[in-house]
N, C-alpha and C positions, 0 to 999 in steps of 0.2 A: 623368946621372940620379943623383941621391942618394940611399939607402935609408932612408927612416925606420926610426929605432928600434923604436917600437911601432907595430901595426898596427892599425888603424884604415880599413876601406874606406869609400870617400868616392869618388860618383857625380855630376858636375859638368859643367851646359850651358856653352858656349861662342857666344855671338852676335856677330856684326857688322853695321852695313849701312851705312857710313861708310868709305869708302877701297877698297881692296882687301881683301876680308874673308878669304879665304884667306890671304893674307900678316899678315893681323892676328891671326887665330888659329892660324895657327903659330907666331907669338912671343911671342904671350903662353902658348902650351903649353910652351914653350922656357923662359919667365920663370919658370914654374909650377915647372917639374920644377929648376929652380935654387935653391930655395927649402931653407932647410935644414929634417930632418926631413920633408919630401916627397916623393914618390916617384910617377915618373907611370908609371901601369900599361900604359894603354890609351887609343887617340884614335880616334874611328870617322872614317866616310866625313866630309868636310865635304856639308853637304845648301843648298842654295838654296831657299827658302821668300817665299811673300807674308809682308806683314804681318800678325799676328794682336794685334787689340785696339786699332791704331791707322791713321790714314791717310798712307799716305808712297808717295814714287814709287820709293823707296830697298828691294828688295828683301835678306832677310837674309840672309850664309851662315851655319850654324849647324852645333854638332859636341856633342858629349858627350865625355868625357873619366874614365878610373877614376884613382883615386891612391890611395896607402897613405900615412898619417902617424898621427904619433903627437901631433899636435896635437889638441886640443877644437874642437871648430865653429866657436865665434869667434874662436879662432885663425883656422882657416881662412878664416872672412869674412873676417875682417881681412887678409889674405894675397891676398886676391880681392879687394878694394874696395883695397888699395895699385895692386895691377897695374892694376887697371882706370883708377886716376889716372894711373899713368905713360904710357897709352896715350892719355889725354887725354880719358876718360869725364869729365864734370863733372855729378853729377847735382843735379840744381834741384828743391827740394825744394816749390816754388811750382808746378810742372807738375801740368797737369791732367791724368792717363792717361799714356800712352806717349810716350817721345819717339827720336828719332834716335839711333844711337850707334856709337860708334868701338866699344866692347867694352863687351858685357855678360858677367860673370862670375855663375854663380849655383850653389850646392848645391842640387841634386835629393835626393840621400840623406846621411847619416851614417848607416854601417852599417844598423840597420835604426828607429835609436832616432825619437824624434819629440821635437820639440822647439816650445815654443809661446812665444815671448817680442818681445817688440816689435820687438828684434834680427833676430829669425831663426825662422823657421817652419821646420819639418819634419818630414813631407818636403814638396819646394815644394809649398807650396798649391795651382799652377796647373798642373802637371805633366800628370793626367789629360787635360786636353781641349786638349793642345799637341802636335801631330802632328813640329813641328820638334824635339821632347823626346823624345817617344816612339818616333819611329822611328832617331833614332840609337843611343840607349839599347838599343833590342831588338837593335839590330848588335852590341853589345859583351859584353850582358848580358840575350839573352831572356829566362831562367829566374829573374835576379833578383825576388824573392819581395817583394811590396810589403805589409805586415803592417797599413798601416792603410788599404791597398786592398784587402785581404782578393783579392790576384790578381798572376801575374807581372806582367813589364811589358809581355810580347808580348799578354798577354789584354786589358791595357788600350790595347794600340795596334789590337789587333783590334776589340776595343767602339767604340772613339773614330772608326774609317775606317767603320764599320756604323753609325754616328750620322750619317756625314755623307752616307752613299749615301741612307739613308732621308728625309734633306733636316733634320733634329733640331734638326744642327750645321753652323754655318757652314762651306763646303767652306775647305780650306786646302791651298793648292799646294805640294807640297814634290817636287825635283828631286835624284838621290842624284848626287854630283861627286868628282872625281880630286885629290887635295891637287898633284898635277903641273903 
């Protein structure tokens, strides 16, 4: 692990559902934390989840991730959409909705700022009502303070599972797993 210079926390999903998605997102955590100026903090449980938003017989494993850098966001995109070429993500920019993939890389947070540009939303847009986001997220970082959710993230994990008991929100399977 290499220390970034400036500090800069930065809260980042990890999906697979193509291959062995543990082995895939252990190496690109491994690629992440190689990265000059990044620094990987924290990697929670990996979690097994259905699909959400698209239909596939390919269920996800999925993880969160904290780092410190001293890089701007898009830096960091840029650092995440490299990895996620190397692992052979190709996204098709013709796709209608969701598709399959080797590794999705995504920023949940930068620190707490927000950002709105064609580039790069933040925080993720979809973040709220993604139970495979949220409840890793609550593993690593319950009390993380979400400023333009006006609520931690444990409040929004707790809201979003109370949406789905009530029937609100579509139910979303998610299963907590051993990186072993």
């Amino acid at each position: 692990m290499k220390k970034a210079s400036g500090v800069e926390r930065v809260f980042i999903g990890l999906g697979s559902n193509l291959g062995n998605g543990k082995e895939v997102l252990t190496a690109a955590w491994r690629a992440i934390g190689e990265v000059d100026d990044i620094a990987t903090v924290a990697l929670s449980h990996p979690y097994v989840s259905s699909p959400v938003g698209m239909t596939s017989p390919n269920w996800f494993t999925n993880a969160v991730g904290e780092l410190e850098t001293s890089l701007s966001p898009l830096q960091v995109l840029t650092v995440l959409l490299q990895i996620e070429a190397v692992f052979g993500r190709a996204r098709n920019e013709r796709a209608l909705g969701y598709e399959d993939r080797t590794l999705d890389l995504d920023i949940l947070y930068y620190n707490d700022i927000t950002v709105n540009i064609p580039e790069l939303v933040l925080p993720h847009p979809r973040l709220q009502g993604r139970l495979f986001v949220l409840r890793p997220l609550a593993e690593i970082a319950p009390e993380l303070w979400s400023r333009a959710h006006a609520k931690t993230v444990r409040e929004m994990e707790a809201e979003l599972v109370a949406h789905m008991a009530q029937g609100s929100v579509p139910l979303q399977e998610i299963f907590r797993e051993n990186w072993d």
